[in-house]
MDAnalysis code that builds the backbone (N, CA, C; Angstrom):
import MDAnalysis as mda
import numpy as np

u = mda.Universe.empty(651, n_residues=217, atom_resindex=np.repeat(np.arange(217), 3), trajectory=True)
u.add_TopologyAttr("name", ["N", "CA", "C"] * 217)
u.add_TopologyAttr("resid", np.arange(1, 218))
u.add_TopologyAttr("resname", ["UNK", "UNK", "UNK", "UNK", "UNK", "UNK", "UNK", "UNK", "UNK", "UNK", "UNK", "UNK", "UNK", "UNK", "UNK", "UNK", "UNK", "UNK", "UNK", "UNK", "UNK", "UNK", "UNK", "UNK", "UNK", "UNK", "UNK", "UNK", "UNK", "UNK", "UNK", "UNK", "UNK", "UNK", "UNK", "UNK", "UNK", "UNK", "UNK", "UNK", "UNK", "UNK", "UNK", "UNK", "UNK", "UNK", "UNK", "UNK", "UNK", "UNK", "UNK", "UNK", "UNK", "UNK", "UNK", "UNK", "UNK", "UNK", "UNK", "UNK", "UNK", "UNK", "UNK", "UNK", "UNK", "UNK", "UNK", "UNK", "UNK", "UNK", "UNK", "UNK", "UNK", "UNK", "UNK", "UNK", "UNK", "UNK", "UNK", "UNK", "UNK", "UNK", "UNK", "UNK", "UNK", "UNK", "UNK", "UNK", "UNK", "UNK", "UNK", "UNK", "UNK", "UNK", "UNK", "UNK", "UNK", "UNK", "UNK", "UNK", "UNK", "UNK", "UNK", "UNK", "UNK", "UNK", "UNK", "UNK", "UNK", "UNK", "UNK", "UNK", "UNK", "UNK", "UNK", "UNK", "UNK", "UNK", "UNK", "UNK", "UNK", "UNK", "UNK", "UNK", "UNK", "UNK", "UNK", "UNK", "UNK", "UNK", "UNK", "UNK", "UNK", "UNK", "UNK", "UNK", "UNK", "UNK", "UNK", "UNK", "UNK", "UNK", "UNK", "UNK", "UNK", "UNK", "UNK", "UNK", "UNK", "UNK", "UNK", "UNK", "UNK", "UNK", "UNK", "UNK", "UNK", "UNK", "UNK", "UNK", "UNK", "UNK", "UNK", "UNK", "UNK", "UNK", "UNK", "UNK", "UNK", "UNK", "UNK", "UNK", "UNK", "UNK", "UNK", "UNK", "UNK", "UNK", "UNK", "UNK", "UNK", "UNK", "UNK", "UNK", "UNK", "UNK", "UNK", "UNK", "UNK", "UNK", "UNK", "UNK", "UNK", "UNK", "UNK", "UNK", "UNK", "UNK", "UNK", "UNK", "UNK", "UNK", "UNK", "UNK", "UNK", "UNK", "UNK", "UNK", "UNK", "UNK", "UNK", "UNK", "UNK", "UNK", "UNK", "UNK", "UNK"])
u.atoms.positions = np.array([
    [-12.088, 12.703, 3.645],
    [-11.042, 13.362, 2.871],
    [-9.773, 12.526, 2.899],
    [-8.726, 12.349, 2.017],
    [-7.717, 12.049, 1.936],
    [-6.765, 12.765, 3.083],
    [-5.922, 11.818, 3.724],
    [-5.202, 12.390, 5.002],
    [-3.918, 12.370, 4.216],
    [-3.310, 13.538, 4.331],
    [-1.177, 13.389, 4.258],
    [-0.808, 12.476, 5.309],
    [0.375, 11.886, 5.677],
    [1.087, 11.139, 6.438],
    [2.393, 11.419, 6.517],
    [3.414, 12.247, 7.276],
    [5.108, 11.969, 6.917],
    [4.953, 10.683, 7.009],
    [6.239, 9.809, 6.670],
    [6.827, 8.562, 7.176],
    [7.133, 8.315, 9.047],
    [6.576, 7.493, 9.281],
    [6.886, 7.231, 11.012],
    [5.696, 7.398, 11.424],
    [4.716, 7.821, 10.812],
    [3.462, 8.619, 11.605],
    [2.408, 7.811, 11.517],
    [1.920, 7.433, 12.670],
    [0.790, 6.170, 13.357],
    [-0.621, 6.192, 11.997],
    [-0.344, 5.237, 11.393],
    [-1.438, 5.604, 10.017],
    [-2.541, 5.012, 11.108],
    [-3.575, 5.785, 10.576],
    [-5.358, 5.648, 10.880],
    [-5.603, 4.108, 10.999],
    [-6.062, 3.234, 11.709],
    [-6.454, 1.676, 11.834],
    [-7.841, 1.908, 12.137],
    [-8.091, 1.226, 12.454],
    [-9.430, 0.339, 13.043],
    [-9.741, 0.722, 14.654],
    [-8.402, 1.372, 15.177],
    [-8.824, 1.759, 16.809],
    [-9.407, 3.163, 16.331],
    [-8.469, 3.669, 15.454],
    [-9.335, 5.192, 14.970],
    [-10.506, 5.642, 14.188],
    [-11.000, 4.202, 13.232],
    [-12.392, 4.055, 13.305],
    [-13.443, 4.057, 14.275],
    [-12.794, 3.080, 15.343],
    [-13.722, 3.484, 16.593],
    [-14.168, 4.423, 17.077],
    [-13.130, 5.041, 17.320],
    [-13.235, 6.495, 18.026],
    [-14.309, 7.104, 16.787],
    [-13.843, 7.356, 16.113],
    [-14.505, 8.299, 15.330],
    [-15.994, 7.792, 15.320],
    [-16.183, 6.776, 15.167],
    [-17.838, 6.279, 15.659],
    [-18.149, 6.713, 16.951],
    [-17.050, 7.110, 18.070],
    [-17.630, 7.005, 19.394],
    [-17.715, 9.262, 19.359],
    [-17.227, 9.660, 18.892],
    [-16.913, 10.881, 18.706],
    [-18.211, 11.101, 17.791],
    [-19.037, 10.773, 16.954],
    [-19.957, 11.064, 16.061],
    [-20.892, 10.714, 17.333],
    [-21.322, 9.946, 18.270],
    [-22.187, 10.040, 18.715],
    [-22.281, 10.732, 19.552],
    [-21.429, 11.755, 20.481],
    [-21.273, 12.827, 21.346],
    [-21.923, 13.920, 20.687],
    [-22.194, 15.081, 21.779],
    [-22.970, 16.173, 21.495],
    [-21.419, 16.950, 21.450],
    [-21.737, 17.752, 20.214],
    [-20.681, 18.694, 20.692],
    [-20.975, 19.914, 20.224],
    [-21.684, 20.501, 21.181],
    [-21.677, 22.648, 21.078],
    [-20.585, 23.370, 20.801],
    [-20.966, 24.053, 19.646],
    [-20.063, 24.962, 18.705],
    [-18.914, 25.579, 19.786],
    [-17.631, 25.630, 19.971],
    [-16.923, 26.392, 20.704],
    [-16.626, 25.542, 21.790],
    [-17.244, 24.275, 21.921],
    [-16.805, 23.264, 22.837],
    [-14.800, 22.926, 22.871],
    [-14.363, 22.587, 23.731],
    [-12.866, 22.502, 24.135],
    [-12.367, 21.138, 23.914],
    [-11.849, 20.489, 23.081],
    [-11.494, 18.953, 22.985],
    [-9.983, 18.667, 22.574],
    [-9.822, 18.029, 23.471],
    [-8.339, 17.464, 23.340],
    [-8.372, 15.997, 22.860],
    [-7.160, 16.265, 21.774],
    [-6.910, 14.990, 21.221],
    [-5.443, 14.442, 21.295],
    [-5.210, 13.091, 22.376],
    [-4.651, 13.012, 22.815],
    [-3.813, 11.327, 22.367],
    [-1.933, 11.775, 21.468],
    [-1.996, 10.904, 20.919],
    [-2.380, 10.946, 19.120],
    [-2.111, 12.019, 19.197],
    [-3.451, 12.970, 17.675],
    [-2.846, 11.576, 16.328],
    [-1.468, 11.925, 16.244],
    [-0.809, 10.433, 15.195],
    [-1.434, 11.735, 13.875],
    [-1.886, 11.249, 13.234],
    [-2.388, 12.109, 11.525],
    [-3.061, 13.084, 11.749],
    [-3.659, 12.846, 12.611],
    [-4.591, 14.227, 13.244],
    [-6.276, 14.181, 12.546],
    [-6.757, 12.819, 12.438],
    [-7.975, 12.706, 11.421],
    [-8.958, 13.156, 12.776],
    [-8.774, 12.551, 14.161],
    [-10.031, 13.007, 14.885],
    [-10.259, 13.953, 15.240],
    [-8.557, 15.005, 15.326],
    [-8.978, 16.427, 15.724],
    [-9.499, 17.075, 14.601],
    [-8.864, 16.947, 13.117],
    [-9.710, 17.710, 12.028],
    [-10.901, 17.416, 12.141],
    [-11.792, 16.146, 12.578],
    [-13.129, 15.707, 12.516],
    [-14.014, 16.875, 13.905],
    [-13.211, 16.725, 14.361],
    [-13.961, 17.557, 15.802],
    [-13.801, 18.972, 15.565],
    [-12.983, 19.578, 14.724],
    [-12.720, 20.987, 14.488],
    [-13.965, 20.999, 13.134],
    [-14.037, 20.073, 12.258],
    [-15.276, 20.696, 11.167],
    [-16.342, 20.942, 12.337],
    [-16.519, 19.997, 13.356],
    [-18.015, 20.411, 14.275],
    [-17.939, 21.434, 15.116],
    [-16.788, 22.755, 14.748],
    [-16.312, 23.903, 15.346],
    [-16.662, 24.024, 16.699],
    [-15.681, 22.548, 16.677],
    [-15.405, 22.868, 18.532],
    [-13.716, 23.451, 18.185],
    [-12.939, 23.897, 19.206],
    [-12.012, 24.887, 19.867],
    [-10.997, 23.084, 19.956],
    [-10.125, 22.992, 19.130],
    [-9.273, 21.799, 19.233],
    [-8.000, 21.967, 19.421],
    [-7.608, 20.825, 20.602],
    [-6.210, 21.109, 20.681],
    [-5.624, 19.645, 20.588],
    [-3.992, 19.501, 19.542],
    [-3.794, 18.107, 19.554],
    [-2.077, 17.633, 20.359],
    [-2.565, 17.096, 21.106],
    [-0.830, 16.121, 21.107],
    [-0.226, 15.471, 20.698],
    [1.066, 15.157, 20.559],
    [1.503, 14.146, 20.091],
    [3.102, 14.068, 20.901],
    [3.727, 12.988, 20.948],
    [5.129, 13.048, 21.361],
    [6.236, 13.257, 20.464],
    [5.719, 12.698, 18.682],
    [6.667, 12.864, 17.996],
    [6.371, 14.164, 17.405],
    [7.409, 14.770, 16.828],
    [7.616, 16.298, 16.114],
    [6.817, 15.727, 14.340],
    [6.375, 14.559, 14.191],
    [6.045, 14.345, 12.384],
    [4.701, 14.453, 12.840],
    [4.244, 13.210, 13.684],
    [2.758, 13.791, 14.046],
    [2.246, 15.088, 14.277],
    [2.937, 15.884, 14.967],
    [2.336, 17.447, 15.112],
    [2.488, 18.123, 13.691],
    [3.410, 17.748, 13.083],
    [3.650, 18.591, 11.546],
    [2.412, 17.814, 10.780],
    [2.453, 16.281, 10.782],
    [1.158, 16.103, 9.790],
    [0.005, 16.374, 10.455],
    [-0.679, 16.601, 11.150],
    [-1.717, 17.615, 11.793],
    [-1.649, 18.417, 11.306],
    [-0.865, 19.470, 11.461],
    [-0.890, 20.797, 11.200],
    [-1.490, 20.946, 9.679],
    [-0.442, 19.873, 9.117],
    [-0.743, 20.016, 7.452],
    [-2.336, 19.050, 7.204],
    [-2.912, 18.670, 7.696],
    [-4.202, 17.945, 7.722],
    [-5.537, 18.985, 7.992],
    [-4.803, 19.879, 9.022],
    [-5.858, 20.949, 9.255],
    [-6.060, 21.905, 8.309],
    [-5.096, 22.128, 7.645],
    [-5.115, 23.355, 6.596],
    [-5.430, 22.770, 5.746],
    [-5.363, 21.338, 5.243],
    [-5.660, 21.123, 3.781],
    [-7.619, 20.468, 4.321],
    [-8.174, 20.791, 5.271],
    [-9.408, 20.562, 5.362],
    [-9.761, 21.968, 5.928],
    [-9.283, 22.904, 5.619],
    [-9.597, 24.672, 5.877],
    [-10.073, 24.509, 7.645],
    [-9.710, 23.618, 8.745],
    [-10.281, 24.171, 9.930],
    [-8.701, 24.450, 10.548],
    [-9.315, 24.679, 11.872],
    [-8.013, 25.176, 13.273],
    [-7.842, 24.043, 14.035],
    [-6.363, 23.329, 14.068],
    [-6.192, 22.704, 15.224],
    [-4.905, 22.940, 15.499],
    [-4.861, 23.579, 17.067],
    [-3.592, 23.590, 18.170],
    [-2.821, 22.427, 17.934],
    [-1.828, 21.972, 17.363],
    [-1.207, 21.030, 17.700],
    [0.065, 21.259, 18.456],
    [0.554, 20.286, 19.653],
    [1.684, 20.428, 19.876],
    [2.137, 19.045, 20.100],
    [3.615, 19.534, 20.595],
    [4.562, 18.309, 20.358],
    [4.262, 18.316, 22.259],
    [4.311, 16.713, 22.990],
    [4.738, 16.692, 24.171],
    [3.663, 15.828, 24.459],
    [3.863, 15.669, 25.900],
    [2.752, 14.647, 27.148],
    [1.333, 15.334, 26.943],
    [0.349, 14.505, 27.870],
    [-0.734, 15.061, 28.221],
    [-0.714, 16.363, 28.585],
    [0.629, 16.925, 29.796],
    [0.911, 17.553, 30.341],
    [1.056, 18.930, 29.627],
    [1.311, 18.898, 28.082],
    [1.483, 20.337, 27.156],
    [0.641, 20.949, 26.883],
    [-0.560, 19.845, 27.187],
    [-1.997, 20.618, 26.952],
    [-2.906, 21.131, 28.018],
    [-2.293, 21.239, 29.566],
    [-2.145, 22.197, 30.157],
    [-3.185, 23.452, 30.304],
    [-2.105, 24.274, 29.725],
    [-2.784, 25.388, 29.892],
    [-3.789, 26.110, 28.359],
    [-4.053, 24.856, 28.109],
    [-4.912, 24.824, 26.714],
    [-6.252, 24.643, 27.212],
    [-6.445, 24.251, 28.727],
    [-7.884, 23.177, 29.053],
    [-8.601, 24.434, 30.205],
    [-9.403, 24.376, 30.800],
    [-9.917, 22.600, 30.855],
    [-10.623, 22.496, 29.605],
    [-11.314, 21.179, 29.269],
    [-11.552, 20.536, 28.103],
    [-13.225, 20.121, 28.279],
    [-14.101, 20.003, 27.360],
    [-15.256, 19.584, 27.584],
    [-15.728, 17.960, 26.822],
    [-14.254, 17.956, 25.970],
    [-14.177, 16.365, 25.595],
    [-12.438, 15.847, 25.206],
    [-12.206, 14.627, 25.797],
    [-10.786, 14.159, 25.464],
    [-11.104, 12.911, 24.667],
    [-10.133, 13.072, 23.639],
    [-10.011, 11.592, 22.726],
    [-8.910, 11.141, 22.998],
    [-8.603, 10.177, 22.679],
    [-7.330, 9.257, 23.655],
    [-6.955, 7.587, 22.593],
    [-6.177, 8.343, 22.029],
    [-5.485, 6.764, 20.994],
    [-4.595, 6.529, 21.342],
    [-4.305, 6.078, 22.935],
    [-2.397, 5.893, 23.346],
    [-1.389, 4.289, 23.479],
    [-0.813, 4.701, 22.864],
    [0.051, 3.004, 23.123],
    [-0.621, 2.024, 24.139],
    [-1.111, 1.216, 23.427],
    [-1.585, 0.418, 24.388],
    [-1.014, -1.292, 24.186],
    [-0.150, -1.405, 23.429],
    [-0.054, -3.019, 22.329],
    [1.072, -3.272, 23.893],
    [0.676, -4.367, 24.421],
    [1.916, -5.111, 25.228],
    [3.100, -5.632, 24.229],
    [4.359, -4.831, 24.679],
    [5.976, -4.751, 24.255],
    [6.327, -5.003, 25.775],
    [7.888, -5.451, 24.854],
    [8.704, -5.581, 25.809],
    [9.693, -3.975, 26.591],
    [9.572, -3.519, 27.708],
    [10.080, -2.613, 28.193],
    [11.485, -2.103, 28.045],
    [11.807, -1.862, 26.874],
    [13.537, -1.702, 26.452],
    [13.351, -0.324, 25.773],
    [14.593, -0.200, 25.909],
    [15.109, 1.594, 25.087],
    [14.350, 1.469, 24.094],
    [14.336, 0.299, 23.087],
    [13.923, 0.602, 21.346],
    [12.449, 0.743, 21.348],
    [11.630, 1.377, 22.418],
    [10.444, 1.302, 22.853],
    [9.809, 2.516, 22.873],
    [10.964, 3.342, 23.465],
    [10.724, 4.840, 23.852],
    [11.044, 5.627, 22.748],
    [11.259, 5.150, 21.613],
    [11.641, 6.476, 20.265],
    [11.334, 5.991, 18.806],
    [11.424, 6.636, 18.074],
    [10.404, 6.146, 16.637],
    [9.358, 5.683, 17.211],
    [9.518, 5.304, 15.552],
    [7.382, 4.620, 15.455],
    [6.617, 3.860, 16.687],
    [7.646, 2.972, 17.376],
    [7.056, 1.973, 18.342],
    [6.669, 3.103, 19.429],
    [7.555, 3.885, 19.467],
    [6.688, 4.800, 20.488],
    [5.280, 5.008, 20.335],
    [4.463, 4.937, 19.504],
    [2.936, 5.047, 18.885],
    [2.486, 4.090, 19.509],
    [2.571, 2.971, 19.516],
    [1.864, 1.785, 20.085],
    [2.278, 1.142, 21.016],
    [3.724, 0.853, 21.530],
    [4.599, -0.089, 22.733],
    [3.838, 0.663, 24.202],
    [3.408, -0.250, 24.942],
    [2.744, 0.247, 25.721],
    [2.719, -0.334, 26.942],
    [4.176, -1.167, 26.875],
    [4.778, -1.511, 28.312],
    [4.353, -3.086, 28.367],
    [4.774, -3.488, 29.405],
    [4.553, -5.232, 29.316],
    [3.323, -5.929, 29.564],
    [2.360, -4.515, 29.861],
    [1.091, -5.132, 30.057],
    [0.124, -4.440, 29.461],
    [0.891, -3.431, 28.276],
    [-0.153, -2.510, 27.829],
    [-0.411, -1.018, 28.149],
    [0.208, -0.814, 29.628],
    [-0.790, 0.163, 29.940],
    [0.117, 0.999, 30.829],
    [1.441, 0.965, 30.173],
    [2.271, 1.519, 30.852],
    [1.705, 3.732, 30.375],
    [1.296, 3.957, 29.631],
    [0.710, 5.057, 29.192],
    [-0.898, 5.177, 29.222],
    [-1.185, 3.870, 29.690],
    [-3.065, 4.060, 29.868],
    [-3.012, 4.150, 31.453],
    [-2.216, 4.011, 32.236],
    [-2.654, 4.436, 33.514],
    [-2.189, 5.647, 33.933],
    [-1.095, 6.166, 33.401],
    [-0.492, 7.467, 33.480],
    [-1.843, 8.476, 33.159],
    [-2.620, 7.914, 31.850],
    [-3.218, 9.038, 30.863],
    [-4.570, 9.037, 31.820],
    [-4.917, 8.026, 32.810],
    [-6.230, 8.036, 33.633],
    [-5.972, 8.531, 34.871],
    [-4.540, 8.814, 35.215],
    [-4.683, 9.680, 36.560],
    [-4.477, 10.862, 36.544],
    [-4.005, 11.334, 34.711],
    [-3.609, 12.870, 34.673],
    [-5.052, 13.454, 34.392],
    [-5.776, 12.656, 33.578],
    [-7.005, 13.439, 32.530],
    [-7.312, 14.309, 33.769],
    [-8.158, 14.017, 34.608],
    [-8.938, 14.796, 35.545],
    [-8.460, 16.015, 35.536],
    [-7.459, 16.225, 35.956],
    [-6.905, 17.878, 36.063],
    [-6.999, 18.621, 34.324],
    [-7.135, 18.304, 33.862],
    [-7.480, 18.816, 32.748],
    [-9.241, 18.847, 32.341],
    [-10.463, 18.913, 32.986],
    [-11.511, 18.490, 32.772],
    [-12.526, 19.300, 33.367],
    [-13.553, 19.907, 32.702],
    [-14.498, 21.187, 33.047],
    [-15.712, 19.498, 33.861],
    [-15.830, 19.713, 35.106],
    [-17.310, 19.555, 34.940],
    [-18.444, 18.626, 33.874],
    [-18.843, 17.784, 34.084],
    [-19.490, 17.331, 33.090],
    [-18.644, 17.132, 31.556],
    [-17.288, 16.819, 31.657],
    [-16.693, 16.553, 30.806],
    [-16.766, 15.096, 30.354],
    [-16.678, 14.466, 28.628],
    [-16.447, 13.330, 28.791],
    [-15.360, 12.913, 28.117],
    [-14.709, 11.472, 27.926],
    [-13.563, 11.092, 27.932],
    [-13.540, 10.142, 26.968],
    [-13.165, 9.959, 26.258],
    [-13.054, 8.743, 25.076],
    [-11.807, 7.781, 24.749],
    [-11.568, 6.803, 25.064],
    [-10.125, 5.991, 25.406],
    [-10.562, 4.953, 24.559],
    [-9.626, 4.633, 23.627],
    [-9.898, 3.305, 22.870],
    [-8.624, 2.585, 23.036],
    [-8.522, 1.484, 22.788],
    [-7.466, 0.202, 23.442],
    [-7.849, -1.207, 22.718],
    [-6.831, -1.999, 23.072],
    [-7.022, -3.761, 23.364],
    [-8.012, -3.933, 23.984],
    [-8.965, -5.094, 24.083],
    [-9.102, -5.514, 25.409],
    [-8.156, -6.483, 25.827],
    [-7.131, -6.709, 25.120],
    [-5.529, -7.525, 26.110],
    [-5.340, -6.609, 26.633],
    [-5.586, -5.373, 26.721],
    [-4.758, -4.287, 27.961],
    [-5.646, -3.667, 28.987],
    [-6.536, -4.866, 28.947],
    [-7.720, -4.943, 30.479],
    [-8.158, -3.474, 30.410],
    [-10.015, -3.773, 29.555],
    [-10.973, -2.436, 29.772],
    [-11.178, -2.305, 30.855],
    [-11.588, -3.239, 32.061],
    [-12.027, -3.188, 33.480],
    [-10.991, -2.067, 34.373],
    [-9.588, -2.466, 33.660],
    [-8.653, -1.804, 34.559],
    [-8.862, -0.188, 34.676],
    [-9.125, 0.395, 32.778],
    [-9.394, 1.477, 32.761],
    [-10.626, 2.153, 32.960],
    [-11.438, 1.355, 33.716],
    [-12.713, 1.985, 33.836],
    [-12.635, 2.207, 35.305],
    [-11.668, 1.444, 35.930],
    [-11.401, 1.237, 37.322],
    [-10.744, 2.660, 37.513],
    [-9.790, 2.821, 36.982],
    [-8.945, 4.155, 36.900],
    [-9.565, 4.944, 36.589],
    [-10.334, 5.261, 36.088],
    [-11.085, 6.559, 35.313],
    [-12.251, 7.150, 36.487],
    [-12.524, 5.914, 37.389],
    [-13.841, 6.651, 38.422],
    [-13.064, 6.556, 39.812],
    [-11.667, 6.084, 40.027],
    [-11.032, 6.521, 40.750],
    [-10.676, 8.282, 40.573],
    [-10.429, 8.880, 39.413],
    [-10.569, 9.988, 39.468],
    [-11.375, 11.109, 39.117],
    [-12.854, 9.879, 39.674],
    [-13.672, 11.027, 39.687],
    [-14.707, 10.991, 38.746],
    [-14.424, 10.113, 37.609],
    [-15.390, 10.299, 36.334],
    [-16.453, 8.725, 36.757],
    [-17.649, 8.791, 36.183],
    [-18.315, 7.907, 36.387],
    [-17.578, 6.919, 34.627],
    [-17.844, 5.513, 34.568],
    [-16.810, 5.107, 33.307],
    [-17.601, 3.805, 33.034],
    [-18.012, 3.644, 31.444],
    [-18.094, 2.305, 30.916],
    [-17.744, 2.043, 29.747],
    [-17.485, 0.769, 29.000],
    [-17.481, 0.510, 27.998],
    [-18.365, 0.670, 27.233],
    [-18.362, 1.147, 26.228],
    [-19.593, 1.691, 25.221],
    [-19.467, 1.200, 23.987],
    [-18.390, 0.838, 23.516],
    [-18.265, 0.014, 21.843],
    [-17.583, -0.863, 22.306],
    [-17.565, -2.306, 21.484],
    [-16.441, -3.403, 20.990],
    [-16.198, -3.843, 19.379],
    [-15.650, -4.269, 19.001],
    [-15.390, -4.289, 17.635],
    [-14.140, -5.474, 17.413],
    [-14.370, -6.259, 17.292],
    [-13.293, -7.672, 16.706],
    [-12.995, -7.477, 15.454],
    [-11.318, -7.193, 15.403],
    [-10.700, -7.250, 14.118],
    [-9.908, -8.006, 14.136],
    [-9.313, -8.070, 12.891],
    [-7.985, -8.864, 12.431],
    [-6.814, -8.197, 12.797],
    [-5.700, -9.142, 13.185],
    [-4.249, -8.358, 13.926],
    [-4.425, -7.334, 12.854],
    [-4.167, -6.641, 13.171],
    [-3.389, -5.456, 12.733],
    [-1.592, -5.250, 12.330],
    [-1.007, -4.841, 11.652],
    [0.645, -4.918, 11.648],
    [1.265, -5.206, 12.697],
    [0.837, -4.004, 13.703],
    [1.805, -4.306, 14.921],
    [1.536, -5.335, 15.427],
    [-0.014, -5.956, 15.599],
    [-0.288, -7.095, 16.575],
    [0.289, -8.342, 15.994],
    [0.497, -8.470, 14.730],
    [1.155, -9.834, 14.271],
    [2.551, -9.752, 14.480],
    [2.870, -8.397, 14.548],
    [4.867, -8.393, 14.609],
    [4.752, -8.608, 16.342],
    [4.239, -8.189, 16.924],
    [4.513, -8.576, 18.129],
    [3.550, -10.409, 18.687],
    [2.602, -11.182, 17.809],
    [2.189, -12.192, 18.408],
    [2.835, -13.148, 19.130],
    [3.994, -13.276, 18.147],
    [4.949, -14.408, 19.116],
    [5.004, -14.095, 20.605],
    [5.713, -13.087, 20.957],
    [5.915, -12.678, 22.194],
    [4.744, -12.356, 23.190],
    [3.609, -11.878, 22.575],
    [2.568, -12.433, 23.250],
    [1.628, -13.832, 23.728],
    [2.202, -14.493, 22.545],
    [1.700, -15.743, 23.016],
    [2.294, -16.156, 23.948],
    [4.132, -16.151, 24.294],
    [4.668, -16.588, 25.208],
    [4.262, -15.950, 26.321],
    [3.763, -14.863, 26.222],
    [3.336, -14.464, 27.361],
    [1.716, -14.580, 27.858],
    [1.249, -15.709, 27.259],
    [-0.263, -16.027, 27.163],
    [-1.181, -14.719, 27.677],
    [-0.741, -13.675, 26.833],
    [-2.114, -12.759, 26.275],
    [-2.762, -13.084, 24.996],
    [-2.600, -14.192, 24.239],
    [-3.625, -13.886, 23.286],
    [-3.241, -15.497, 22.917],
    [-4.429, -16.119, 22.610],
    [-4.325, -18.017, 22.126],
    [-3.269, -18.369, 21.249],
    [-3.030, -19.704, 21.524],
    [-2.344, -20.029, 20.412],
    [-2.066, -19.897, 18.974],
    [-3.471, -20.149, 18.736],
    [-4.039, -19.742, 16.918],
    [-4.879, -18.353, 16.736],
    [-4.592, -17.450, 17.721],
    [-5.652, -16.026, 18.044],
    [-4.814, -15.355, 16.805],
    [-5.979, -14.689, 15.869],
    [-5.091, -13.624, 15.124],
    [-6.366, -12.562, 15.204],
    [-6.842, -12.390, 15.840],
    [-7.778, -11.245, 16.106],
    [-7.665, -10.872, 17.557],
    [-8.381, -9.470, 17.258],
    [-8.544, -8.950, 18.519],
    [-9.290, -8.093, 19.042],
    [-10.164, -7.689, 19.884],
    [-11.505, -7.259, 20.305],
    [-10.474, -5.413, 20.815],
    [-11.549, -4.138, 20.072],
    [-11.014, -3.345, 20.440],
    [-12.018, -2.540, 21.255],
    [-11.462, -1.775, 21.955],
    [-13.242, -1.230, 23.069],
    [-12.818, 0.923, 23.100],
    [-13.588, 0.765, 23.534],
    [-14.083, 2.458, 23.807],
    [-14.926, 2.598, 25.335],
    [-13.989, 2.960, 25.730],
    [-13.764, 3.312, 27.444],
    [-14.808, 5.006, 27.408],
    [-15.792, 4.993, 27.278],
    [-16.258, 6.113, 28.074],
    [-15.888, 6.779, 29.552],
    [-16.092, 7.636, 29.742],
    [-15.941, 8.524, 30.831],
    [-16.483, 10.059, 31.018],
    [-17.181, 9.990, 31.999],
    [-18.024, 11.359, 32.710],
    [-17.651, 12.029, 33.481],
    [-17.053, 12.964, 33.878],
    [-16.507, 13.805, 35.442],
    [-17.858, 14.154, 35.934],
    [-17.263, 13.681, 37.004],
    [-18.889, 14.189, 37.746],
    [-18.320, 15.516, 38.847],
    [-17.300, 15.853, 38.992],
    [-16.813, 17.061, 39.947],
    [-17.360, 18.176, 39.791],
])
């Protein structure tokens, strides 16, 4: 279906293709609990609400939760959206699946980082200033046999997040890769990555992955 977008709001790429390939191959029983985390347009929670699971979405900015909202109604399903952290979705859980599209692009750590659009993707100087936060909170939000879906760089080290993810508990592997072409943000930020030799001299691509995860508690 055609998605609305306000202006500012993380348009659909190639990491959200992933997912959505990694989300089509999950089982998901009618009334199942899934958080979508990071929601941006809200295409994976409307996708997981047609398979009438029970959806709830986050986001930090107030346009993302409004274009959700308006994404869900103009595809006739239900999705919870709210504005805030992992942390808003709370007392929404526990959850029997999490999707996870969070800033992951290595930026430089400054104010113009934390508000507007770059907030969507700036993801600290190594990436993962919000991918390690988002792997030590998930657990407390998580039924049992829950699983976890994290898509990223691999400049923002899959190993790291698979490392994190069975530190709390979940068994964790990589399950997709996919080499694309920079993307907007990755070419506005290449310079500064090259100086910071994450990505080759002449690199204009970049390998994107899908971090599985199992709770085994």
């Amino acid at each position: 279906m055609w998605f609305f977008r306000l202006p500012g709001v993380y348009a659909p790429q190639e990491d959200t293709a992933a997912l959505l390939e990694a989300l089509a191959r999950e089982r998901l029983p009618r009334g199942a609990a899934v958080l979508d985390v990071g929601t941006g347009s809200g295409v994976l929670a409307v996708e997981a609400a047609r398979r009438r699971a029970r959806v709830v979405a986050v986001d930090t900015s107030c346009r993302a939760v409004l274009t959700t909202r308006l994404n869900a109604r103009l595809a006739g399903v239900r999705v919870r959206a709210l504005r805030g952290e992992l942390s808003a979705a709370g007392p929404e859980g526990p959850f029997d699946l999490v999707l996870a599209n969070p800033p992951y692009v290595p930026a430089p750590d400054d104010a113009r980082h934390r508000r507007g659009p770059r907030r969507a993707w700036a993801g600290g100087p190594d990436g993962r200033a919000v991918l390690d936060r988002l792997c030590e909170e998930l657990p407390d939000l998580l039924r049992p046999g829950a699983r976890v879906l994290i898509v990223h760089s691999a400049v923002s080290g899959p190993e790291r997040t698979v490392r994190a993810l069975e530190k709390g508990g979940l068994s964790a592997e990589v399950t997709s890769r996919r080499v694309v072409a920079f993307g907007p943000v990755m070419r506005g930020q290449a310079a500064w990555l090259r100086k910071r030799g994450l990505i080759g001299a002449d690199e204009g691509r970049e390998e994107l992955v899908v971090v599985r995860g199992e709770y085994r508690a």
